[in-house]
C-alpha positions as CSV (number, residue, x, y, z in Angstrom):
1,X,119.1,110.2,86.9
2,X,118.0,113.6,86.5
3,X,117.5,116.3,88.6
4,X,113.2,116.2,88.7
5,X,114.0,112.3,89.4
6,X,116.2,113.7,92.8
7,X,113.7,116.0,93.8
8,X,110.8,113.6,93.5
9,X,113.1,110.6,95.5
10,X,113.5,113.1,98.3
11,X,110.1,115.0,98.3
12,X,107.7,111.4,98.3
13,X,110.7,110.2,100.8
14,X,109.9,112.8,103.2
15,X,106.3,112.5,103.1
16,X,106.5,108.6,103.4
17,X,109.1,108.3,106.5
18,X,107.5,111.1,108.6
19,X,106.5,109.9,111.8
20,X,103.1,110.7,113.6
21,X,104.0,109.7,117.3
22,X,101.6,108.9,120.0
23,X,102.6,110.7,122.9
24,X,104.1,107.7,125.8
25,X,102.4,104.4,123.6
26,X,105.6,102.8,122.9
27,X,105.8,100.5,120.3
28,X,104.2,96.2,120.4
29,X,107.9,95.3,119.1
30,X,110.2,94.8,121.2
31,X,114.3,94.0,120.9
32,X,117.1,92.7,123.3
33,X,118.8,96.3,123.1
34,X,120.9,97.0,125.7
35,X,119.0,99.7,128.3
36,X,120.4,101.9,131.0
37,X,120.6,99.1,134.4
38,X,118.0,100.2,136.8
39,X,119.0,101.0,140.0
40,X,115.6,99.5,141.7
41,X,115.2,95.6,142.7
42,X,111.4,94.3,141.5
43,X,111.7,91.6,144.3
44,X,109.5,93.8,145.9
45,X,106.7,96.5,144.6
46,X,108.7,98.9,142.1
47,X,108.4,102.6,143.1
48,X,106.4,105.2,141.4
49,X,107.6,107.4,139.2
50,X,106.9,111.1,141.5
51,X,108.7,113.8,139.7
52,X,111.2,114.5,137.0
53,X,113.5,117.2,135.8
54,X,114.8,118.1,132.3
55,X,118.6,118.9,131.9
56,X,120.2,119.9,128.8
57,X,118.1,121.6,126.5
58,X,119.2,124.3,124.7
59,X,116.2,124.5,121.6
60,X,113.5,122.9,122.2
61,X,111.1,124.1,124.6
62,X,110.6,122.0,128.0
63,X,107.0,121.5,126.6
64,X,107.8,119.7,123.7
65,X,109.0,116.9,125.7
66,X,107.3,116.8,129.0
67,X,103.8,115.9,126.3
68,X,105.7,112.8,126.0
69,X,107.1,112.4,129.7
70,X,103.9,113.2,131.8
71,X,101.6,110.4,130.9
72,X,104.4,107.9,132.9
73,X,103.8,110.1,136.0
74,X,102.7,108.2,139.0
75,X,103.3,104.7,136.9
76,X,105.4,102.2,138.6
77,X,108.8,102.6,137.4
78,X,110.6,99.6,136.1
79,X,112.7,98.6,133.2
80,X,109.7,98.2,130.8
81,X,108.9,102.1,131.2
82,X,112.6,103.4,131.0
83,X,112.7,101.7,127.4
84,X,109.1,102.9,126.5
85,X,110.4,106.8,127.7
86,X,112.9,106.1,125.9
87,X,111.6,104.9,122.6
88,X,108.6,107.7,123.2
89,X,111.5,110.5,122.8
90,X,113.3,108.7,120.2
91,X,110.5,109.1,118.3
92,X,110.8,113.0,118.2
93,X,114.3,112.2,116.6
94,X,115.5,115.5,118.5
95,X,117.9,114.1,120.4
96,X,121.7,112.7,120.2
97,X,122.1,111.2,123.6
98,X,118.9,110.1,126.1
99,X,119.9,109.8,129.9
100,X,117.6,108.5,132.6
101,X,119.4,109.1,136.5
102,X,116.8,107.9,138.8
103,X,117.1,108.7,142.3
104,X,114.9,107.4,145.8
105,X,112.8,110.6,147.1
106,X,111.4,111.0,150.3
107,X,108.0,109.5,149.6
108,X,109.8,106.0,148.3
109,X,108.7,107.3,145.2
110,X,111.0,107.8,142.1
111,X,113.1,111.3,141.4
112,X,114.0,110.9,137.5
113,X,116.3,113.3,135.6
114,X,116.4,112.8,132.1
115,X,119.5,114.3,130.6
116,X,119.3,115.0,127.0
117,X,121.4,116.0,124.5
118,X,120.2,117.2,121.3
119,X,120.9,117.1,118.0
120,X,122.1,119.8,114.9
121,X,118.4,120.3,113.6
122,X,119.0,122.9,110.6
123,X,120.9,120.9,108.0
124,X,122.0,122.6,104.5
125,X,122.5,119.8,102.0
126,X,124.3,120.9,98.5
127,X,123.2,118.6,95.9
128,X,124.5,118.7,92.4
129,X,125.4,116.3,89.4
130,X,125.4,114.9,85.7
131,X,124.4,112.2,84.0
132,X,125.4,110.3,81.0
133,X,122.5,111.5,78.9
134,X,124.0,115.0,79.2
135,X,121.3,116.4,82.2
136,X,123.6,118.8,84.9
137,X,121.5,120.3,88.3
138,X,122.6,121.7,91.2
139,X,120.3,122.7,94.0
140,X,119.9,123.3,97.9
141,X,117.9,121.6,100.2
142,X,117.3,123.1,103.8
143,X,115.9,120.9,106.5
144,X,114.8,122.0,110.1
145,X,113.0,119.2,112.3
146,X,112.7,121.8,115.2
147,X,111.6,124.9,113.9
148,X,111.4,127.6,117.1
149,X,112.4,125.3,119.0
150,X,108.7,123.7,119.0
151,X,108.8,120.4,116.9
152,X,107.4,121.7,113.9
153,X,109.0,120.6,110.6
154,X,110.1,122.5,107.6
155,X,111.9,121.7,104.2
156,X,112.4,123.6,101.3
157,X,114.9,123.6,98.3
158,X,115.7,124.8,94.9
159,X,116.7,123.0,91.8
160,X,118.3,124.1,88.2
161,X,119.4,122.5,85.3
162,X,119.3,122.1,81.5
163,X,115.9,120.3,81.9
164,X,114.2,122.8,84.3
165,X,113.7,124.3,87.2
166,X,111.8,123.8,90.4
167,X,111.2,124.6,94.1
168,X,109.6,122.8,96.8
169,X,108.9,123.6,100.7
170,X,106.8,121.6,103.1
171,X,105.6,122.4,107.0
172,X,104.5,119.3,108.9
173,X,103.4,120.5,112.7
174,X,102.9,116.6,114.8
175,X,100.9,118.3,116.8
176,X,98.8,120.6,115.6
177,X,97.1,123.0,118.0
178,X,98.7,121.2,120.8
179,X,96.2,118.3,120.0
180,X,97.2,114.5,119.1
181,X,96.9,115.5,115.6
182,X,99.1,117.1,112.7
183,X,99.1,119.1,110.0
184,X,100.8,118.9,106.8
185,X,101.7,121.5,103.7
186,X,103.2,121.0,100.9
187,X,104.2,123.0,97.5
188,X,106.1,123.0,94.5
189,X,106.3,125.2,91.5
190,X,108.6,124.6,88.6
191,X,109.5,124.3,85.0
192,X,110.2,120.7,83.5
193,X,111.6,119.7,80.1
194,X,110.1,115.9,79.7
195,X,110.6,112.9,78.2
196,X,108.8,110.0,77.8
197,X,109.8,106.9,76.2
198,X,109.2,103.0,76.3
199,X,110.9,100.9,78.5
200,X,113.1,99.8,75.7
201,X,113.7,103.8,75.0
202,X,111.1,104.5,72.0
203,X,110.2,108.1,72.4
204,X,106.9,108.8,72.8
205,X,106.5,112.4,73.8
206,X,108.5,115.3,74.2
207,X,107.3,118.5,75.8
208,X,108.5,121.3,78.3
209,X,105.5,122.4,81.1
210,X,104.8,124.5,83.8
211,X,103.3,123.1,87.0
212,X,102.1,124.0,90.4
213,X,101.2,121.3,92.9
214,X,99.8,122.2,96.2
215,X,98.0,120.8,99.3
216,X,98.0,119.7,102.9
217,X,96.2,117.8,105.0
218,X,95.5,117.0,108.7
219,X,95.6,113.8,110.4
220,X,93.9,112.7,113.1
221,X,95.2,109.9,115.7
222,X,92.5,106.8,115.9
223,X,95.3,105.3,119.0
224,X,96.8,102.1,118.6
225,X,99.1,103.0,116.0
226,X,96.0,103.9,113.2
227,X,95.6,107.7,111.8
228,X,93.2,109.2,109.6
229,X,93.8,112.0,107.4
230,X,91.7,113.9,105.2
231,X,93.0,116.7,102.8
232,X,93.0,118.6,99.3
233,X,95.5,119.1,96.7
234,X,95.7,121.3,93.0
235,X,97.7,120.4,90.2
236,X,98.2,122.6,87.4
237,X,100.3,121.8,84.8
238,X,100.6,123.9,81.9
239,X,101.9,122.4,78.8
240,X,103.8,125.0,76.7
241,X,102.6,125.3,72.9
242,X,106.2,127.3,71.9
243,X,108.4,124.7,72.4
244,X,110.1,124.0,69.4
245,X,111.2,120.3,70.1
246,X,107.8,119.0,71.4
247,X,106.9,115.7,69.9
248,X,103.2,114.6,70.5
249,X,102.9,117.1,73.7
250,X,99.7,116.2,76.0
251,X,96.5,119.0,76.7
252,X,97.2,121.3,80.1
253,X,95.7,120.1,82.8
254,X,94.0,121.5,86.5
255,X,92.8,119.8,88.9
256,X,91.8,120.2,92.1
257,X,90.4,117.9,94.9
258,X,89.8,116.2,98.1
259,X,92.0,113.6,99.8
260,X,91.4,110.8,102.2
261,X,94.6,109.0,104.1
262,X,94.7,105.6,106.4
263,X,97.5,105.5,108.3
264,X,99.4,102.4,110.4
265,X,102.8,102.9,112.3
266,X,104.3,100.6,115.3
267,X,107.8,101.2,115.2
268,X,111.1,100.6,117.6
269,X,113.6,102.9,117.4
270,X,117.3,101.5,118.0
271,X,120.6,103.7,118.3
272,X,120.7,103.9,114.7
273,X,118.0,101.6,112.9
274,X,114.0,102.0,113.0
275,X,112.0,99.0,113.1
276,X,108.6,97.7,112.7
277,X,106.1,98.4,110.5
278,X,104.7,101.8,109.2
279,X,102.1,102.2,106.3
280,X,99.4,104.3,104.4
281,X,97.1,104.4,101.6
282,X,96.0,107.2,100.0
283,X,93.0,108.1,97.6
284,X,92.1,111.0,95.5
285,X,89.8,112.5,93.7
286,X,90.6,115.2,91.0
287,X,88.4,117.7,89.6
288,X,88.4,118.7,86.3
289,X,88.5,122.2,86.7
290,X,88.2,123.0,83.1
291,X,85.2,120.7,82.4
292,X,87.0,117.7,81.3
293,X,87.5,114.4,82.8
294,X,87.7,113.4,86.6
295,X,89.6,111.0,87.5
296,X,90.7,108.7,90.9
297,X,93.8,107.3,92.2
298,X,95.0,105.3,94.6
299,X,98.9,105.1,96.3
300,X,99.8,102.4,98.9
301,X,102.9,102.2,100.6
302,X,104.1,99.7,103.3
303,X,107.2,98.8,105.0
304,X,108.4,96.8,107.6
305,X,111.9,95.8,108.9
306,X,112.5,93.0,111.7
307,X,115.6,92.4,113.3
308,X,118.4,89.8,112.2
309,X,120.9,89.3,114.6
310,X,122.5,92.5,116.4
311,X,121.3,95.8,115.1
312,X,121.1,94.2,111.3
313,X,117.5,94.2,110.1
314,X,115.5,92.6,107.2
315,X,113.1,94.5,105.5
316,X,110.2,94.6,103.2
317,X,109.0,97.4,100.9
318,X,105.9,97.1,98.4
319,X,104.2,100.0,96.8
320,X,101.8,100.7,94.0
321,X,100.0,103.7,92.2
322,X,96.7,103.5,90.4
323,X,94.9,106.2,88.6
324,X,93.3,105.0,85.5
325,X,92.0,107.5,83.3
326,X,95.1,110.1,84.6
327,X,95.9,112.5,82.0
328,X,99.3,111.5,80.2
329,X,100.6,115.0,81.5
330,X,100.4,113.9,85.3
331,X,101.7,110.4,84.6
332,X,103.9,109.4,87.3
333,X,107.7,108.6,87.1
334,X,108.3,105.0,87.6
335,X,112.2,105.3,87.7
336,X,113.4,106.2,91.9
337,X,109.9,107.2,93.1
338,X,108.5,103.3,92.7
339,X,111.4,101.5,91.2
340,X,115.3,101.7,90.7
341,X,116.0,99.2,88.0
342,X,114.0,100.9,85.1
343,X,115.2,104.5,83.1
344,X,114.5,107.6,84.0
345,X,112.2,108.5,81.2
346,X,109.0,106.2,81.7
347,X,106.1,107.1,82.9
348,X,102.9,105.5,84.0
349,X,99.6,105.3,85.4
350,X,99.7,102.3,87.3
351,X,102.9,100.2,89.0
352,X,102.8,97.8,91.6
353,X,106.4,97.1,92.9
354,X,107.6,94.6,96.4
355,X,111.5,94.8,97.3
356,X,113.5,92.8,100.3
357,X,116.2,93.9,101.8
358,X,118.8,93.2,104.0
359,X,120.7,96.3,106.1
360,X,124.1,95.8,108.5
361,X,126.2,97.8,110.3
362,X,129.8,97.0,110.3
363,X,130.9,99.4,112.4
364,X,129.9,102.4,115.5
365,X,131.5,105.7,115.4
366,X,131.5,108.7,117.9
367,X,129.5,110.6,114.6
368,X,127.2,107.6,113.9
369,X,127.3,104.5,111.6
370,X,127.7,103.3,107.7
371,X,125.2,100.7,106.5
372,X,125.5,98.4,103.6
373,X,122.3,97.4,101.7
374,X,121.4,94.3,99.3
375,X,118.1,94.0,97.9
376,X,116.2,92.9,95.7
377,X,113.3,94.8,93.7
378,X,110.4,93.8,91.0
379,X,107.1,95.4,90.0
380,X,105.0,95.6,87.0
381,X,103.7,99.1,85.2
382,X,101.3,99.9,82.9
383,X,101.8,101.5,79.0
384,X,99.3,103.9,78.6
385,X,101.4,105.4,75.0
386,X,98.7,105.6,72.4
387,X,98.0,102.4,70.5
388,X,100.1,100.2,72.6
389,X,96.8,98.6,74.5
390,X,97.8,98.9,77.7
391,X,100.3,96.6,78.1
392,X,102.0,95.6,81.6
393,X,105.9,95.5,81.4
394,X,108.0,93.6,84.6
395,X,111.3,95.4,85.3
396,X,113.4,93.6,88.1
397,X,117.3,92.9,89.3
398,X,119.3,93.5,92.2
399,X,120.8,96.4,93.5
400,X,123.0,97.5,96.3
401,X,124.2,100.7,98.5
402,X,125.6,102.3,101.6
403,X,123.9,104.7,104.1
404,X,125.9,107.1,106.4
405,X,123.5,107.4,109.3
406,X,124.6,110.7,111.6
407,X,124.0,110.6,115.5
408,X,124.3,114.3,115.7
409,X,122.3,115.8,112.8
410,X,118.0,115.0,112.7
411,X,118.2,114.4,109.3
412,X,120.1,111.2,109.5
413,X,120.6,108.7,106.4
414,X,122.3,109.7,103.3
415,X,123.9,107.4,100.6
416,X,123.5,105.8,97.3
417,X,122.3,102.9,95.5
418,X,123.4,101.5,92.4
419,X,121.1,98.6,91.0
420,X,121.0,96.5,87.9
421,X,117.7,95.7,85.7
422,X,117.7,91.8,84.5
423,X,114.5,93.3,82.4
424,X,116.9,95.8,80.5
425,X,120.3,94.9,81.1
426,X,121.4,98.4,82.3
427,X,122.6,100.1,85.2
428,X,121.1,102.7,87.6
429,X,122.2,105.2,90.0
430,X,120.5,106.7,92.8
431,X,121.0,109.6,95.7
432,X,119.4,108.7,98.8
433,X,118.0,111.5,101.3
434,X,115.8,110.5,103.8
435,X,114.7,111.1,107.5
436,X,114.1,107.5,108.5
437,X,115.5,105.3,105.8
């Protein structure tokens, strides 16, 4: 696992967990959580809710939350809307500790403060290693989740080892222009030493490049759960001719082009799990900016994770990539981006991969919770090496890991997985950074 293969885990992770909440919709799943007791019969008609006040914020602007309070105003107030206040500010993942203290006014309506506590929201992660093939990196990472105090989002991060360099920074605003929609930005710039071999480790080239990739895009809330997103991205990846240990190095490439984005999310947030389902697919088409050939891809993701018994939950996972007629030069990475029980050096044009999983929590803490994961992954992938028809390989095995989920800090799941592939008989390592894991 090398440090590009790091970067991309955590860069596609971040895109792919981030949440697009609909101000006060709550979620269609529900679970036998325990809530804060009401202090109001419903023998007879429940009360209104009249007013509110905010207590404890220190950050984040009043604002910012009362876009996700004020739609409940003048709605009877009964269990059923505490827990769907309460998952509607979960779902800023701001806080540590949510507190609803409703009180009788003089109307017979409701008086509610909400008490909240918030969370640690700039986080400095050190990340650093080696592998057995020889690759060192060390890096930063710097996440804030409440930039000014506003709910905007930013990440950025530098990597550097013997197989490159690169760094990264995204800005994701939920609510752009104080509308229902967001925005998204993205970049990375970087150098990259690759290699790219067969599943059962035949080289097939070796190169060193140069790339920028760039884009953003803005998505627009369709209610119920459904978003549409429409964007652009460039790639340019320059492929150097000096390098003295290049072995069948693929043509430079630029591209640039439009994007189009489908969206689903229904989600329940627990004390320390998310559930339900969240999803997107994606489709692009790139350019040729140099007059060669276009090309169009396709990247589905979907998730879902229903509860067990307690706060354990089951999970499903597939996603796939297909952009036939992608230069070899943009290739995706197969290994930790799509699956965990194949090397770090293949690439490929098209994978399909579905994984189940089962998550528990043994224990509560003051700080937050450990999990421990089982799962098991498989997918198929496409060689796209030169005379190998374009074969389909199936990698698959079991794997297992631990997450340290932190009550206090916005960025909350970190941990590692360690699988093993039936199709090659080795054993893989991964880091795990995530918002929402």
């Amino acid at each position: 696992m090398r440090e590009r293969t790091l970067l991309l885990g955590i860069y596609f992770l971040l895109l792919s967990s981030l949440a697009y909440p609909e101000p006060a919709t709550g979620s269609s799943l529900r679970l036998d959580f325990p809530t804060a007791p009401s202090s109001f019969s419903l023998a007879t008609s429940p009360p209104l809710l009249s007013s509110y006040t905010i207590v404890g914020l220190k950050r984040t602007h009043p604002e910012v939350v009362k876009l996700f309070l004020d739609p409940f105003m003048g709605k009877p107030f009964t269990p059923s809307t505490e827990e769907s206040m309460l998952q509607a500010l979960r779902s800023l993942g701001l806080f540590h500790r949510i507190t609803f203290l409703p009180q009788p006014d003089e109307t017979g309506g409701i008086r509610l403060q909400v008490q909240l506590e918030e969370k640690w929201t700039l986080i400095p992660i050190p990340v650093g290693g080696a592998t057995s093939g020889g690759s060192l990196y060390g890096g930063l990472l710097l996440f804030e989740s409440n930039l000014f105090g506003w709910n905007k989002k930013f990440f950025g991060g530098a990597f550097g080892g013997n197989n490159g360099w690169q760094g990264m920074f995204g800005y994701i605003d939920p609510r752009f222009l104080s509308s229902s929609h967001s925005l998204m930005l993205r970049a990375g710039l970087g150098t990259e030493n690759v290699s790219s071999k067969t599943i059962d480790g035949t080289l097939l080239r070796r190169y060193e490049k140069i790339k920028l990739d760039t884009g953003g895009d803005i998505t627009f809330s369709l209610g119920n759960g459904f978003g549409f997103g429409i964007g652009a991205q460039l790639r340019d990846h320059e492929v150097k001719g000096n390098y003295d240990s290049s072995v069948n190095p693929p043509d430079s490439q630029l591209y640039l082009g439009p994007t189009v984005t489908l969206r689903y999310q229904d989600l329940f947030y627990g004390p320390v799990l998310v559930y339900g389902v969240s999803s997107f697919l994606r489709y692009e088409r790139a350019l040729d900016l140099r007059g060669k050939d276009s090309y169009d891809s396709f990247t589905l993701q979907a998730q879902g994770h229903l509860p067990l018994w307690g706060e354990h939950r089951l999970g499903v996972r597939i996603q796939g990539f297909s952009g036939l007629g992608i230069p070899a030069v943009l290739e995706n990475r197969v290994s930790g981006r799509y699956l965990k029980t194949i090397g770090d050096d293949v690439f490929s044009n098209t994978v399909l991969m579905g994984q189940v999983s089962v998550e528990g929590i043994p224990l509560h803490f003051s700080w937050g919770a450990p999990t421990l994961l089982l799962f098991y992954e498989g997918g198929i992938f496409k060689d796209g090496s030169p005379g190998s028809g374009d074969p389909y390989y199936l990698s698959h095995g079991p794997g297992a890991g631990f997450r340290i989920y932190l009550s206090r800090v916005a960025v909350p799941a970190f941990g590692f997985d360690v699988t093993y592939s039936v199709s090659t008989g080795k054993v893989y390592g991964f880091v795990n950074v995530g918002f929402q894991m």
